[in-house]
C-alpha positions, 0 to 999 in steps of 0.5 A: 500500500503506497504511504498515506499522506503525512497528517498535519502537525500536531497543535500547540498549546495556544491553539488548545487553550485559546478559541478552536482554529475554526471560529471566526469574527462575526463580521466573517461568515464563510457560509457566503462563499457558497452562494451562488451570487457571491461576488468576491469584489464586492464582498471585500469592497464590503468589507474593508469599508469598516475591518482593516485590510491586514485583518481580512488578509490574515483571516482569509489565509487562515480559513484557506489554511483550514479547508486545506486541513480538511481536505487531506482529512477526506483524502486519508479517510477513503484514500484505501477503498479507492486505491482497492477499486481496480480490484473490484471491479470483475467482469466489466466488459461482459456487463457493458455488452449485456446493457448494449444489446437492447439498447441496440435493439430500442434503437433499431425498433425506432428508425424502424417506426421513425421510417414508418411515419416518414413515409405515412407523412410523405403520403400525406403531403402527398395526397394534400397536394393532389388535394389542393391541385384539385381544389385549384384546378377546380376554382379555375374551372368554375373561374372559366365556367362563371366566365362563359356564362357572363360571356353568353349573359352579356351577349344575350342581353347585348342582343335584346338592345335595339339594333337602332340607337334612335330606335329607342328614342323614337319608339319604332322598337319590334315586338319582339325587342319590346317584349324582351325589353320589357321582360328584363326589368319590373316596371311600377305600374307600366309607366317607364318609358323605353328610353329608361328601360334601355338604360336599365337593361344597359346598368345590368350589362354593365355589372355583368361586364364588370364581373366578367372583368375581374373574372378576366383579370384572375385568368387572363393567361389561361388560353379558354380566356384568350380564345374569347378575347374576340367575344368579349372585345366584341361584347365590350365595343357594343356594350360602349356604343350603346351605352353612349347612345343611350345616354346622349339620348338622355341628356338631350330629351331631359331623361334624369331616370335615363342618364342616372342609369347609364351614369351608374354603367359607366361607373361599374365598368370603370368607364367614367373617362367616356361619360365624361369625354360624351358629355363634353363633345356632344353638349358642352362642346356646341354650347361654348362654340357659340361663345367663343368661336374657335373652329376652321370657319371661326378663325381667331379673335385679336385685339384687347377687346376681342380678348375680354373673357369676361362677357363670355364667362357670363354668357357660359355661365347662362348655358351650364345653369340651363343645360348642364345643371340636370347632369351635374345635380344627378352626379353629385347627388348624396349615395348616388355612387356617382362621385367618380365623374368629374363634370366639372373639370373633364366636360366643362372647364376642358372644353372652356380651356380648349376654346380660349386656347384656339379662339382667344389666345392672346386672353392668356398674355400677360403683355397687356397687364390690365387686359390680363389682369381683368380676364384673370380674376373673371377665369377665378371669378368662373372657377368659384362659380364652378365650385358652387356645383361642388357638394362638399370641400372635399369635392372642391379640393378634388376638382382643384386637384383634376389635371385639367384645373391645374393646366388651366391655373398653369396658362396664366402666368402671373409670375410675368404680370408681376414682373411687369408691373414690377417695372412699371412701379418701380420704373415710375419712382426710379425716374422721379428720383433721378431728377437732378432737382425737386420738382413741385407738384404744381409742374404736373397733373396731380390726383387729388388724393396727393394734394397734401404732398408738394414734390412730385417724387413724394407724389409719386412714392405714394402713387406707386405704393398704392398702385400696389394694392389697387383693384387694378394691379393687385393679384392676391396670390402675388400679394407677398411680391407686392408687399415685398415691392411696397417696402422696396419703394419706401426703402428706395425713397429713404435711401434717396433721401438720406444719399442725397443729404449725405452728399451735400454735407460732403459738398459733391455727389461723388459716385452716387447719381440721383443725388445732384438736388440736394447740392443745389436745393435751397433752404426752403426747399428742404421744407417741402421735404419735412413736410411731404416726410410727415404726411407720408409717415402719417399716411403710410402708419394710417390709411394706407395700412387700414388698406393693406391690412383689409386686403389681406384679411384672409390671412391669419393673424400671425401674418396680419402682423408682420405685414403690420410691423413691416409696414410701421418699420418703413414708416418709422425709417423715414420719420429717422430721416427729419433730424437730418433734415432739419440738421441741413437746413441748420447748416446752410443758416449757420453758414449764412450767419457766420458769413456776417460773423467774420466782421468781428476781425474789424473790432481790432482796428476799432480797439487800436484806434488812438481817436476811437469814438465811444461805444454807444452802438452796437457793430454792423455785423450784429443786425445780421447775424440772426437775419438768414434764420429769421428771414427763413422761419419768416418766409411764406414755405416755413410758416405754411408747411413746417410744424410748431415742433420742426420750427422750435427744433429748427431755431434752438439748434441754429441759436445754439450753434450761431452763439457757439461760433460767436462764442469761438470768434470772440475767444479768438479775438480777445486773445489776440488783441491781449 
């Protein structure tokens, strides 16, 4: 037997009278490390927070020393029987082999069931997919059935029509016609005439054909469905020109029971497009070439007269209330079903477009921007007219969404008219301040409602802003350009204004045309400007924003307001611009009166004179120091146009700035002479 492991020494004597070596501090308790969500990290983070880090070193080291005790106790304890195993262990192969062999055995019996139901379940499959070959094949044969019976229905029925389309509308109908027809549909007490039996017959072909079109489209590669492409093409083109037959024929007798059936026909054959294109070719198209003559014989209407749409809007007008009203009331009639036709667009307003376009063209040129302007809001003026027709805004906002509604709105370009007017504006003004002096009202025409104004380029500034808002000019859905324009002007006039002061203060125009009439304007003629400043600032922050703002009503009021704010902000700028002008005027005083103040040099002789007289009068440059002010405040322009303000501003500034120069002299005089 090999040598036992030694056992461990013996124990001292202060392990046999102190604790046992297996008791431990309270705060240590081993029972942790057996737990399944001990984390060793986290438990000496723990622990060191209140026990002293040599503490948990040595008490670790000792109950590793102690597991390591107990286990060499547990080796030693069964170290004999396990070195004795290989002698018990007898016969172990003869053991494995008996447990084999029905194993083996259980396994064979399984593959054997296992290859039994993959063969069950393959039949199965097998026999679900006939199944489901079966069911497909049935459904398309059924599919196919269906198809041919609607096939021979609708052409049966489509033989009971009347050979003759005017064979219904006049009554010559042969008996036997007359009896299938009336044997097709119940008729209340024998009174539906033929024309709606017609075009009941022609609704009930036309589910028919609807049914036997999506029949179509779920077999349409199969080659029974292609061998009767010809029967149904055939059916399809019979069934079309009946059914626009009939319905021509109901819009011109006034049938509302005819022309809702076929109405319904074309919807359940998805042929709303044909309805539409009947009507318009057939009632619409006569009508509006009445008005506007646009074919070979017509030729084309030139001049600004003949390219005024708006008498020809009314008389168009007159023609839908009396012959198109029936069909668009029948087609947008609440749970009709009939909301897929668009009458509105598709007959009338193509067939109106059309007409302007071969008959009036020149209506759509915006090179004539009043003519324009006047056909543009009576097309507006029609269009909202046509949208009375509209049952509800959701049908307003699909007839603004038709093709033929956008094309039209595409043929009048306003973004040209804008630009038009633009130079037309802007041009005026531009020419008014490139003058090279101010001209007074009184040298041309003038409208009464800028009499309080006395330049013609203040005349014109207004002119031009309220150009920008008048019934004439304005487009309302230009109207952010025209705003953008109306703060362009007021911007273009403040700049002329204030170029023009700043080159006279430097005594040349420099690089800056348009500024030669402030270096040769008088004194009084910058009070025109004060003037004409603050009535446009009054006007401009009063009426002419009660007018704008009233334009724009429409507008939300977040919108009403920066309109309102950009406005004032002009109008403040040129209220910015008086103290300049004042300041100017001042200067030009103040170099007059300076003029009189250099005769204070002559006080020198005087004072060395050895026979002086004595000074019982005032020197002769004291009666003119003051005259140019009190010649200008005194004049017929400043008592007339400058206010009790502006004139006060005017006299304490010119005071102030005379006594200061005389103030200078006088110092400079003094020290010279002592």
């Amino acid at each position: 037997m090999p040598d036992q492991i030694s056992s461990p020494a013996p124990r001292s004597a202060t392990d046999l009278f102190s604790d046992p070596l297996d008791s431990h501090p309270l705060w240590f308790k081993p029972s942790l490390f057996l737990s399944p969500n001990f984390d060793s990290e986290s438990y000496i983070t723990e622990l060191r927070t209140f026990v002293p880090f040599d503490t948990l070193r040595s008490e670790l080291q000792a109950h590793l020393s102690s597991l390591n005790h107990e286990l060499i106790d547990l080796i030693n304890r069964d170290y004999a029987d396990f070195v004795n195993l290989s002698t018990k262990l007898v016969d172990v192969d003869s053991a494995v082999l008996r447990m084999r062999a029905p194993l083996l055995e259980l396994r064979d019996k399984i593959q054997g069931f296992r290859g039994a139901v993959e063969g069950s379940l393959l039949a199965l499959k097998d026999g679900l997919s006939q199944r489901a070959e079966a069911t497909a094949a049935r459904e398309v044969l059924e599919l196919l059935l269906d198809t041919f019976h609607v096939v021979s229905k609708v052409e049966k029925l489509i033989k009971e029509l009347p050979s003759v389309a005017s064979d219904w509308s006049n009554g010559d109908v042969n008996p036997v016609q007359k009896k299938n027809a009336s044997g097709l549909q119940h008729v209340e007490n024998g009174t539906t005439n033929l024309r709606e039996t017609q075009s009941m017959l022609l609704e009930r072909i036309a589910s028919e054909m609807n049914r036997l079109n999506f029949y179509i489209a779920h077999a349409q590669n199969l080659p029974f469905i292609q061998n009767m492409e010809k029967r149904i093409r055939s059916a399809s083109l019979l069934l079309d020109a009946s059914l626009g037959h009939c319905f021509v024929d109901g819009l011109e007798h006034w049938d509302a029971n005819a022309i809702y059936n076929c109405l319904r026909a074309y919807a359940a054959v998805d042929s709303t497009s044909n309805a539409e294109e009947i009507f318009r070719t057939t009632i619409v198209a006569p009508l509006i070439q009445k008005v506007i003559p646009h074919g070979s014989s017509g030729g084309l209407v030139s001049g600004a007269s003949g390219d005024e749409l708006e008498n020809d809007y009314q008389q168009i007008k007159k023609y839908v209330e009396n012959d198109c009203k029936l069909l668009l009331e029948i087609s947008s009639a609440e749970n009709s079903g009939l909301h897929v036709f668009d009458f509105l667009a598709n007959s009338i307003l193509k067939e109106v477009l059309a007409a302007i376009q071969k008959g009036k063209p020149g209506a759509f040129s915006p090179g004539r921007p009043k003519e324009f302007l006047k056909n543009y809001k009576s097309s507006l003026d029609f269009l909202a007219y046509l949208e009375g027709y509209c049952p509800s805004r959701a049908a307003v906002a699909k007839f603004r969404a038709e093709p033929v509604y956008v094309e039209f709105m595409k043929q009048w370009k306003v973004g040209v008219y804008f630009s038009l007017r633009f130079q037309e504006i802007a041009g005026a003004l531009d020419s008014a301040l490139t003058a090279s002096s101010l001209v007074l009202v009184q040298n041309y025409q003038s409208d009464e409602n800028s009499q309080n104004l006395t330049l013609k380029q203040s005349v014109t500034l207004l002119e031009s802003l309220r150009s920008c808002w008048s019934e004439e000019v304005l487009v309302l859905s230009c109207s952010d350009k025209f705003l953008r324009l109306s703060l362009q002007l007021l911007s273009r006039y403040s700049n002329w204004l204030s170029s023009g002061l700043a080159a006279r203060k430097k005594g040349s125009a420099g690089a800056n045309p348009g500024c030669e009439w402030a270096l040769s304007a008088a004194p009084d003629d910058f009070v025109y400007i004060i003037h004409d400043i603050n009535c446009l600032a009054k006007e401009i922050s009063g009426a002419y924003l009660d007018h704008v703002l009233q334009v724009l009503s429409s507008c939300s009021t977040e919108v009403l307001d920066l309109v309102k704010q950009s406005i004032l902000y002009c109008g403040k700028s040129l209220d910015d611009l008086l103290p300049l002008v004042i300041n100017t005027i001042m200067e030009a005083l103040v170099q007059k009166s300076v003029e009189d103040l250099r005769q204070l040099k002559g006080i020198t002789a005087t004072y060395r004179m050895t026979n002086k007289p004595l000074p019982v009068r005032h020197s002769p440059y004291v009666a003119g120091v003051l005259r140019p002010l009190k010649t200008f405040l005194d004049g017929e322009r400043a008592t007339t146009y400058l206010t009790n303000a502006a004139r006060n501003d005017l006299l304490l500034g010119a005071a102030t700035e005379i006594t200061g120069r005389y103030y200078e002299l006088a110092a400079d005089l003094v020290s010279v002479v002592g």
